[in-house]
C-alpha positions in Angstrom: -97.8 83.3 -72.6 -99.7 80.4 -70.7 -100.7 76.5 -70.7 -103.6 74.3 -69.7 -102.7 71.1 -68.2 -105.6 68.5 -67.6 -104.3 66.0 -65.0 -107.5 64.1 -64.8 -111.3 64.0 -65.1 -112.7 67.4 -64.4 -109.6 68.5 -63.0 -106.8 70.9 -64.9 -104.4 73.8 -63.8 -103.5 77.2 -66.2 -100.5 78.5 -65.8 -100.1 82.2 -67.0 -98.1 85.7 -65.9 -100.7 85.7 -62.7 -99.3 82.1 -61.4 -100.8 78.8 -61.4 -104.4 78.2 -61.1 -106.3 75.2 -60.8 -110.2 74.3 -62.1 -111.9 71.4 -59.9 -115.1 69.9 -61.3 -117.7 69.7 -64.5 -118.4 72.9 -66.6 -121.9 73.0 -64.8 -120.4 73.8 -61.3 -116.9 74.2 -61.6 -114.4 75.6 -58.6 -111.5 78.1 -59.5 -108.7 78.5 -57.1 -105.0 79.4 -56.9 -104.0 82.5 -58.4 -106.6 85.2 -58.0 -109.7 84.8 -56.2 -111.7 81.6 -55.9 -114.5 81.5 -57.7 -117.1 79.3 -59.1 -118.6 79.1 -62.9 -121.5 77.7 -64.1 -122.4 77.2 -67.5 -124.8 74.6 -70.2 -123.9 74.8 -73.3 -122.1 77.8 -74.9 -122.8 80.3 -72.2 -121.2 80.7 -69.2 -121.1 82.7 -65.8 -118.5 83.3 -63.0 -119.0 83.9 -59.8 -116.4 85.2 -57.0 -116.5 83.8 -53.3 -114.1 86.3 -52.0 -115.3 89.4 -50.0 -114.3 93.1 -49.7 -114.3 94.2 -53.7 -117.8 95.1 -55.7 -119.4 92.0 -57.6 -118.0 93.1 -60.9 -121.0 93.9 -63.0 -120.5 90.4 -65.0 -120.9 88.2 -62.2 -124.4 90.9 -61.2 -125.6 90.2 -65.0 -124.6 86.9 -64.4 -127.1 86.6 -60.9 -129.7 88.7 -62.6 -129.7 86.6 -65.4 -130.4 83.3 -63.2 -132.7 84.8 -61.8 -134.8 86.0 -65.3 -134.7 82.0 -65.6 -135.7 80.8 -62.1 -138.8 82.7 -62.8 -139.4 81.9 -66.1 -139.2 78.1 -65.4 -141.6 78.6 -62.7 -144.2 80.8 -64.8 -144.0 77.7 -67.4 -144.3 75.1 -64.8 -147.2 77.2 -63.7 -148.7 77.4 -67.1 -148.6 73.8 -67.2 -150.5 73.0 -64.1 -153.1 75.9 -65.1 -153.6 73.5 -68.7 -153.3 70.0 -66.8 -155.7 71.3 -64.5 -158.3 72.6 -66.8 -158.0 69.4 -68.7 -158.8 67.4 -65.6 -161.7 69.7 -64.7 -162.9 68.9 -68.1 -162.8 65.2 -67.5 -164.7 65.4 -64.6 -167.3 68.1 -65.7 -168.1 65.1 -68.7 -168.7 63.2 -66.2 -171.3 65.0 -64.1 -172.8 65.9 -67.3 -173.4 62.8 -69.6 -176.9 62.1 -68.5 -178.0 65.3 -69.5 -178.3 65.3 -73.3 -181.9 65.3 -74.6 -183.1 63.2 -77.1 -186.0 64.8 -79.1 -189.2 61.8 -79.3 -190.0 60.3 -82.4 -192.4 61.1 -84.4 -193.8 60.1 -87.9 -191.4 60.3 -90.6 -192.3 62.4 -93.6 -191.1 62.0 -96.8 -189.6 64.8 -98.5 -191.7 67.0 -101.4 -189.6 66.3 -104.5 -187.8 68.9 -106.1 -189.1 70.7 -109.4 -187.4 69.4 -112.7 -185.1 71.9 -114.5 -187.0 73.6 -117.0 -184.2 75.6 -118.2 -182.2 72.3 -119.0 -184.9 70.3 -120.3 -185.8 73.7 -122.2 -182.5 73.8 -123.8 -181.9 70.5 -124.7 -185.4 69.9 -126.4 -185.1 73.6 -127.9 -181.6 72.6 -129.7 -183.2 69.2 -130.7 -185.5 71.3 -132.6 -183.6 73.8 -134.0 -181.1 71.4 -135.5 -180.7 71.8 -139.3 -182.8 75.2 -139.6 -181.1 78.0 -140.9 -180.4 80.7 -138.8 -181.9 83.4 -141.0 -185.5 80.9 -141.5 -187.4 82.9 -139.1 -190.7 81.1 -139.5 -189.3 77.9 -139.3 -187.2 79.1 -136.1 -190.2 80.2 -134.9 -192.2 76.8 -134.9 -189.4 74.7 -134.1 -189.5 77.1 -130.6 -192.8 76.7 -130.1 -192.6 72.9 -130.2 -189.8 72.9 -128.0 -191.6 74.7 -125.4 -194.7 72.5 -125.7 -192.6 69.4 -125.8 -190.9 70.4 -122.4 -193.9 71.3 -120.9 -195.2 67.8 -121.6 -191.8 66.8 -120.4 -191.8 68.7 -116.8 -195.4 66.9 -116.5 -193.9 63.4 -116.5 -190.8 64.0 -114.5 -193.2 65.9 -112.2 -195.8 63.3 -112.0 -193.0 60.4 -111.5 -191.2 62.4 -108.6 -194.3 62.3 -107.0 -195.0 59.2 -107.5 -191.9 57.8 -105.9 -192.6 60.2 -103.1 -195.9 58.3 -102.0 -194.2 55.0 -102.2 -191.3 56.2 -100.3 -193.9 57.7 -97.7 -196.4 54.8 -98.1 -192.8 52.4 -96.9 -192.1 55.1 -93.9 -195.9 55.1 -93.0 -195.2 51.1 -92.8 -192.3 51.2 -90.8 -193.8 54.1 -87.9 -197.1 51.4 -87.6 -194.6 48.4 -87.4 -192.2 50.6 -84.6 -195.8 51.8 -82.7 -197.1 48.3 -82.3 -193.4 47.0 -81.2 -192.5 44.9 -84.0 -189.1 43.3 -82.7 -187.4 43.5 -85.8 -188.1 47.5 -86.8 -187.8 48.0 -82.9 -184.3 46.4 -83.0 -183.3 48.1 -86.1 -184.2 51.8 -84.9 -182.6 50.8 -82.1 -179.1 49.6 -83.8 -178.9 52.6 -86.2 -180.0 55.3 -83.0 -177.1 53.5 -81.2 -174.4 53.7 -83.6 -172.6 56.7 -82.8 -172.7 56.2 -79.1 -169.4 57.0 -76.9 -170.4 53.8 -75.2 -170.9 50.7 -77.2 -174.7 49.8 -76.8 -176.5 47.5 -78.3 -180.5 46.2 -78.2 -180.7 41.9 -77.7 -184.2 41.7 -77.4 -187.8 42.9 -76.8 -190.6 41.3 -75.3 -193.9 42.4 -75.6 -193.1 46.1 -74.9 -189.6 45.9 -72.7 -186.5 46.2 -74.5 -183.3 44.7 -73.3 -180.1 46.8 -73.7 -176.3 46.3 -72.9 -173.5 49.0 -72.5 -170.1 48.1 -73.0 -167.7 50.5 -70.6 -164.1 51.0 -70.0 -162.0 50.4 -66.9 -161.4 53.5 -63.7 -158.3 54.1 -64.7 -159.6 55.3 -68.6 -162.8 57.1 -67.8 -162.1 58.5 -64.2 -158.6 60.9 -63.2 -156.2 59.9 -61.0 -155.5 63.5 -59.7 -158.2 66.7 -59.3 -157.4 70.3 -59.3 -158.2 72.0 -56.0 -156.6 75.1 -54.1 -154.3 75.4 -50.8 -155.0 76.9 -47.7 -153.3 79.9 -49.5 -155.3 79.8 -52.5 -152.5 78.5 -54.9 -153.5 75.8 -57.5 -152.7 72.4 -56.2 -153.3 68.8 -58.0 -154.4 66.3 -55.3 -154.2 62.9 -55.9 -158.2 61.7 -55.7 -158.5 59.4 -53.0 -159.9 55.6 -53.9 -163.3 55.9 -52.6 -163.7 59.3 -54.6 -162.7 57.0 -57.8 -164.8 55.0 -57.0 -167.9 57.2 -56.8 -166.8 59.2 -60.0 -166.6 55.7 -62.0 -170.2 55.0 -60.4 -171.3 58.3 -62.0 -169.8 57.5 -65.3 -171.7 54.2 -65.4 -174.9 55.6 -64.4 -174.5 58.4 -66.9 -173.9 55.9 -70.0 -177.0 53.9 -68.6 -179.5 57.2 -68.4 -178.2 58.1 -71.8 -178.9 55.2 -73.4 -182.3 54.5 -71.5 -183.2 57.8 -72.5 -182.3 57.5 -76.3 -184.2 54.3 -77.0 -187.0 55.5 -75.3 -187.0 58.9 -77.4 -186.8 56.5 -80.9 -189.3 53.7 -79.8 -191.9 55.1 -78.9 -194.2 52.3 -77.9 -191.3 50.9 -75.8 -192.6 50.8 -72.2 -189.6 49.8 -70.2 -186.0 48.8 -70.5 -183.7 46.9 -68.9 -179.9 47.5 -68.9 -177.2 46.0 -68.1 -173.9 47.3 -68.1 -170.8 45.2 -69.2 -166.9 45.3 -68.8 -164.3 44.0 -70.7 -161.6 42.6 -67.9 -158.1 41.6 -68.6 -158.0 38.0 -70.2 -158.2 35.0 -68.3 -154.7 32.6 -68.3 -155.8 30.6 -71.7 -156.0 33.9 -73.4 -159.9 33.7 -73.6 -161.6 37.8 -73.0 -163.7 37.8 -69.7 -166.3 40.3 -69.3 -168.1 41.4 -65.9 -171.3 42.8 -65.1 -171.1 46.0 -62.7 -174.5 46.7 -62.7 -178.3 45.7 -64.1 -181.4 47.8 -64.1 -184.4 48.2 -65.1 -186.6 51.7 -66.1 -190.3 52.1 -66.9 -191.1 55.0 -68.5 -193.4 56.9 -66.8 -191.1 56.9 -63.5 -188.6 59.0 -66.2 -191.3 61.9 -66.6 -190.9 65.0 -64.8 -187.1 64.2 -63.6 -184.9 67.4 -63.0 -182.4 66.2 -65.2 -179.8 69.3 -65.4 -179.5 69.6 -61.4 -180.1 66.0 -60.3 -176.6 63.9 -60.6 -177.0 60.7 -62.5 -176.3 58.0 -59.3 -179.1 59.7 -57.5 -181.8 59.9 -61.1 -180.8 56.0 -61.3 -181.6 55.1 -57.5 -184.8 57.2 -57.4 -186.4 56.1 -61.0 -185.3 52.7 -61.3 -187.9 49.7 -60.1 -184.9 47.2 -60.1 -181.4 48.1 -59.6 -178.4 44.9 -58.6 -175.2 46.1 -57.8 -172.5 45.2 -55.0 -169.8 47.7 -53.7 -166.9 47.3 -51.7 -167.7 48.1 -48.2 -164.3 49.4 -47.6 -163.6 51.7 -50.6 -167.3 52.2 -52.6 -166.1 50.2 -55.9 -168.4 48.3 -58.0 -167.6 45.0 -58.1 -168.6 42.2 -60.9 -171.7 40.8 -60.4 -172.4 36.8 -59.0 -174.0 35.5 -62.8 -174.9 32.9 -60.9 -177.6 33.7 -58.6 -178.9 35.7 -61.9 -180.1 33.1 -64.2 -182.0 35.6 -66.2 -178.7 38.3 -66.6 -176.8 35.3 -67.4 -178.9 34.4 -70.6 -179.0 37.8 -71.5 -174.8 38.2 -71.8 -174.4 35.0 -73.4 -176.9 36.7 -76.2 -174.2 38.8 -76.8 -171.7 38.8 -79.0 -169.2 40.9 -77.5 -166.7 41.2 -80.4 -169.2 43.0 -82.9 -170.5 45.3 -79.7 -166.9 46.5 -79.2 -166.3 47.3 -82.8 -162.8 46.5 -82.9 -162.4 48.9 -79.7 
């Protein structure tokens, strides 16, 4: 016979045929003294484990299960954790492999559009039909009059394939005759096909870009980006001195230069897409927009990191799967505005007002229907 007292919190005493014995602290590190030897259990939920703190007797083998079995879940808490760095860092390396490698999509060049050959009518339909048209009300044993009724059939749906034949093509040379139209309206730069080849080449951009003009044969373009901290990591996979798998947080400069990258990407993406659709287009300018955090009255503000301007020909011949997007801009562009932070390398908004010409280009924009609700 025994009891169990608790006197307070965390603290009770047993009292059995052994002697009195008293249990100090939670269940999850709880230490046993009085009768017998102290000890200490652990336990989380409905398992528990006991461990002695006395010398001179063998660990009993439940208190060596007990150890083995804590250590079993050390390691298998550090093989997860290590699992998940392995995933967080292949996701990051992903990020920043997207990065490096937006520019380099290719964009096949227009050429004139052809209009499909029509498909054949269905002779075994319009057989069919005109074949039980005819045979309606003829007895099935009338041979000769089963007979002619089939051979009218047949030459009605002859006569019938020729005039579904003769209207598909048809509607095949005005549907060419209207794409012939369009391909001499986009090679002599007519601003309104140019703009709409433009719009529907730039709808499923990751970026949101849009065409707001064209002048002679230079197209003006804007590409709405997002912010550092949603394009560009704050941490990148490396290794230690040992060779184990480390996540560094990326300093501020290296941000920076990532981000500059990004941009530079969307703009040699986009260049390189209208380009490809309008043929006739000899140059481009770009500028490259970013929605800021609203202003005190509530009102969206937008910034301008960075304007440039392409002609074509300087884009031929670039080495576009080994030559990093920054560096393609710097070298092919004939006028490139930016300003960086001297200290850290981040693009800061451009001064609108020393660019007249920029500034009448944004306000041409209308900002909520180039986001698309983003």
């Amino acid at each position: 016979m025994g009891f169990s007292i608790k006197l307070a919190p965390g603290v009770r005493i047993r009292a059995s045929s052994r002697g009195i014995r008293t249990s100090v602290g939670p269940r999850a590190a709880r230490v046993h003294f009085g009768a017998g030897r102290t000890g200490v259990s652990t336990g989380l939920g409905p398992v528990g484990f006991y461990t002695s703190l006395g010398g001179g007797r063998r660990p009993s083998s439940r208190a060596t299960s007990a150890a083995t079995f804590k250590r079993q879940v050390a390691a298998q808490q550090r093989q997860a954790a290590h699992a998940q760095r392995v995933e967080e860092a292949q996701h990051l390396a992903q990020s920043f492999l997207r990065i490096l490698e937006l520019h380099r999509v290719d964009f096949p060049a227009a050429s004139r559009p052809i209009a499909p050959q029509p498909a054949p009518p269905d002779r075994a339909s319009i057989h069919k039909h005109y074949e039980q048209h005819a045979l309606g009300g003829i007895g099935l044993f009338d041979r000769a009059k089963r007979a002619r009724a089939k051979q009218l059939a047949t030459q009605w749906t002859e006569a019938e394939m020729q005039r579904q034949w003769t209207t598909r093509c048809e509607q095949q040379a005005t549907w060419q005759q209207y794409l012939d139209q369009r391909w001499q309206q986009l090679c002599s730069n007519s601003p309104e096909v140019v703009l709409e080849t433009l719009e529907e080449a730039f709808e499923d951009n990751e970026a949101p870009s849009a065409a707001v003009g064209l002048t002679v044969d230079e197209v003006s373009l804007v590409v709405l980006v997002p912010s550092v901290d949603q394009v560009v990591p704050e941490r990148m996979p490396t290794t230690t001195q040992a060779g184990n798998l480390s996540l560094r947080k990326l300093p501020q400069r290296d941000r920076a230069a990532y981000y500059k990258q990004f941009l530079c990407g969307q703009v040699l993406v986009t260049v390189r897409e209208a380009l490809a659709v309008a043929p006739a287009v000899a140059s481009a300018r770009i500028a490259v927009l970013r929605r800021d955090e609203p202003d005190s009255y509530g009102r969206p503000r937008v910034s301008c990191l960075l304007a440039v301007k392409f002609d074509r020909q300087a884009l031929n011949g670039v080495q576009w799967q080994t030559a990093d997007a920054a560096r393609i801009v710097i070298d092919t562009s004939t006028e490139l505005i930016l300003n960086h932070r001297a200290r850290t390398g981040e693009l800061q908004p451009l001064n609108l007002a020393t660019e007249p010409a920029l500034a009448e280009l944004l306000n041409a924009v209308d900002l909520a229907e180039l986001a698309g609700g983003q």
